[in-house]
C-alpha positions as CSV (number, residue, x, y, z in Angstrom):
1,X,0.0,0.0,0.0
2,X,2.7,2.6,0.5
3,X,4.8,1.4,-2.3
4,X,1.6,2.4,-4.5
5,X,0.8,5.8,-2.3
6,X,4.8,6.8,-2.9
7,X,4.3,5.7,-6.9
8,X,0.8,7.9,-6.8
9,X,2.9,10.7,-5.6
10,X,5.5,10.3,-7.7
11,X,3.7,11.0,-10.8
12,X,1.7,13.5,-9.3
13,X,4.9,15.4,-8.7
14,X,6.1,14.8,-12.7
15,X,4.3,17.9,-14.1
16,X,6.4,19.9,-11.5
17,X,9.6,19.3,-12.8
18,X,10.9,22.9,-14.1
19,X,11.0,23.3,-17.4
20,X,12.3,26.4,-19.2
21,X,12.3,28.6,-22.7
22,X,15.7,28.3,-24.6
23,X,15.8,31.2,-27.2
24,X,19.3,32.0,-29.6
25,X,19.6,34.4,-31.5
26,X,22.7,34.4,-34.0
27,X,23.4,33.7,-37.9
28,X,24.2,30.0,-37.8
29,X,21.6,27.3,-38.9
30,X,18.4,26.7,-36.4
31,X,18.0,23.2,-35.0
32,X,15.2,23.7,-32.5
33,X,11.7,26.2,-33.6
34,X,12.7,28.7,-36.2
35,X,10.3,32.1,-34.7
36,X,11.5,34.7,-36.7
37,X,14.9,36.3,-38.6
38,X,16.3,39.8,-38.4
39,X,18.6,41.8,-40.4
40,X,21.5,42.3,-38.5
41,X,22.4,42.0,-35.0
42,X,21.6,45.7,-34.2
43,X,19.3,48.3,-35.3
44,X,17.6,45.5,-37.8
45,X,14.4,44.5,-39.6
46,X,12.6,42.1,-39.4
47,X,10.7,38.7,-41.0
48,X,8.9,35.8,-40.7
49,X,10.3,32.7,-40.1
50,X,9.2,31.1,-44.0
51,X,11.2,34.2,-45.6
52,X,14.9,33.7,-46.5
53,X,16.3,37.5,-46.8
54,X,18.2,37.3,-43.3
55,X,20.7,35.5,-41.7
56,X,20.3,36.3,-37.8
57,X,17.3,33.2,-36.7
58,X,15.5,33.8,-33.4
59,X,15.5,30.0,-32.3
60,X,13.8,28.8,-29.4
61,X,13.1,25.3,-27.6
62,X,11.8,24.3,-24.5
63,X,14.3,22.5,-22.2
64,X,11.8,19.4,-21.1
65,X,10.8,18.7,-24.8
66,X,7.4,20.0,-25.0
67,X,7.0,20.8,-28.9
68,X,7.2,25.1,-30.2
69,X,5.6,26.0,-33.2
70,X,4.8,29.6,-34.8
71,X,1.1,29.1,-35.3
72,X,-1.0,32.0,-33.9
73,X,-3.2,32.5,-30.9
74,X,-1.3,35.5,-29.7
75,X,1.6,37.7,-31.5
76,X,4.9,38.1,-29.6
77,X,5.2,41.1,-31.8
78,X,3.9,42.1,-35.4
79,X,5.4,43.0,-38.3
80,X,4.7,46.0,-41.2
81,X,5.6,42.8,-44.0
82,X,6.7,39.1,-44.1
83,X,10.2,40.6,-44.7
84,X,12.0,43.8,-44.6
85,X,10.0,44.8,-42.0
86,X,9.8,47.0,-39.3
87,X,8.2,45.7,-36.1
88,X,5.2,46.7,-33.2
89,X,4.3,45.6,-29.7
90,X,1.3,43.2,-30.4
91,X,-0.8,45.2,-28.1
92,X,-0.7,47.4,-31.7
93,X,-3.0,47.0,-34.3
94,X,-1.0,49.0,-37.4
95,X,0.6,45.7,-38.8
96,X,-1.1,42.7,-40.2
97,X,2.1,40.2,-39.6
98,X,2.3,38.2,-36.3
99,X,5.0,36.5,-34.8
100,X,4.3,34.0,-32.9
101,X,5.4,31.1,-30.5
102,X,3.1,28.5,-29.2
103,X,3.7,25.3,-27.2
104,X,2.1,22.3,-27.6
105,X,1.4,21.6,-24.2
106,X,1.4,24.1,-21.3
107,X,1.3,28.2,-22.3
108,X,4.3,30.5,-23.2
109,X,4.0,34.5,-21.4
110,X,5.7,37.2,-23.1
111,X,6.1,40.4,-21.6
112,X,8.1,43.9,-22.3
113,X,10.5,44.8,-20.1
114,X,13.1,48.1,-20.1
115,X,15.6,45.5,-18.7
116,X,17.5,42.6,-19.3
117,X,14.8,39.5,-19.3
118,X,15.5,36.1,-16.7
119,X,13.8,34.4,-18.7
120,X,14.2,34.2,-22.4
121,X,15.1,37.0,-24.3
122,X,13.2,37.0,-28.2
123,X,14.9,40.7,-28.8
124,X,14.6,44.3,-28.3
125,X,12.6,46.4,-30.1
126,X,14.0,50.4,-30.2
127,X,11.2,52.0,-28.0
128,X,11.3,53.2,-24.6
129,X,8.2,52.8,-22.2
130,X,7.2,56.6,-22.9
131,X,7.7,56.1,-26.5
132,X,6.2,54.6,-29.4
133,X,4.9,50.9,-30.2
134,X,4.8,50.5,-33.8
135,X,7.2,51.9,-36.5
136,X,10.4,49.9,-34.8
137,X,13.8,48.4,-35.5
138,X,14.7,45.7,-33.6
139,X,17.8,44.1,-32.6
140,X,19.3,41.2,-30.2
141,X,19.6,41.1,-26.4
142,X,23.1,41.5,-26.0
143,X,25.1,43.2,-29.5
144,X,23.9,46.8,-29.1
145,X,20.2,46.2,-27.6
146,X,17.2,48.7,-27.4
147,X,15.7,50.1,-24.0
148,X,12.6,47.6,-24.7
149,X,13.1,43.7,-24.3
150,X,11.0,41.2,-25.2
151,X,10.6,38.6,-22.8
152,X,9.0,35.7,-22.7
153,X,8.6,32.1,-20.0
154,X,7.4,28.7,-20.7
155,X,4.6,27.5,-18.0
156,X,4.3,23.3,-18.1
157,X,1.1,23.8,-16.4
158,X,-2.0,25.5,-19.0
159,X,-3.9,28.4,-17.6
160,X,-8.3,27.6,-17.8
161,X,-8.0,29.3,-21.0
162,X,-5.1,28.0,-22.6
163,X,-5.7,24.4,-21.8
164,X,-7.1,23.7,-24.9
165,X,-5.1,25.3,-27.5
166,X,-2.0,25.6,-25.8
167,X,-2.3,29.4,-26.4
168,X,0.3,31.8,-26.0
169,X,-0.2,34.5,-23.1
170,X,0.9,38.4,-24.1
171,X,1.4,40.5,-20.7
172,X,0.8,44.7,-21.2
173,X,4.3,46.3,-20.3
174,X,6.1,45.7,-17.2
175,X,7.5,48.7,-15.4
């Protein structure tokens, strides 16, 4: 009986484990979830992960194997074209372009933050909190970054409304 009550808890305790967003940014060949590419290091367009223009991939993967993929429930940011783009907070509504990042179990949180993220880091986008959102270049989180990072965490357990589509959560800005 306790050798079953110990086993019970046991796999009670497995969604626990700690799992965490991995994102790279750099111009070498992605092996995990293509998100997006930008232009340069610094001061950069940007494009959707099925264009081919630039080099610099924004890869991400989630360290306990749970599956990414770029289909949409929620934007991490948005873009003014699939390429040669600039970019916008996806709380904006001038650009028809998502970027997106969605797990297939469990949600993923993105937030903006005007410093350096502990959790992973997608970019930076060249606002500041009393600027604008939309109209933006964007660069990487360590080269030459912007005031504005974007942010974002992998949760293993699904909010009520995520648990079904294993939606992507966007948080307003973080002060």
């Amino acid at each position: 009986m306790k050798k079953w009550l110990m086993i019970l808890i046991l796999l009670l305790l497995i969604p626990l484990v700690h799992a965490t967003l991995s994102c790279t940014i750099s111009n070498s060949t992605c092996t995990n979830t293509d998100i997006f590419h930008i232009s340069n290091s610094s001061n950069a367009h940007a494009e959707q992960n099925n264009e081919s223009d630039y080099d610099f991939i924004v890869c991400c993967s989630e360290t306990g194997g749970t599956t990414l993929n770029t289909t949409c429930g929620t934007s991490i940011i948005n873009l003014s074209s699939s390429t040669n783009a600039h970019v916008e907070q996806s709380n904006e509504t001038d650009y028809h372009f998502s970027v997106c990042i969605t797990p297939n179990t469990g949600t993923i949180n993105c937030t903006y933050q005007t410093t350096n993220c502990s959790q992973a880091c997608l970019g930076t986008i060249s606002t500041s909190i009393s600027g604008t959102y939309t109209n933006l270049h964007i660069a990487d989180c360590t080269t030459d970054p912007y005031a504005t990072y974007i942010c974002c965490d992998y949760n293993a357990q699904p909010s009520a409304a995520g648990a079904a589509t294993g939606a992507t959560t966007i948080y307003g800005l973080v002060y």
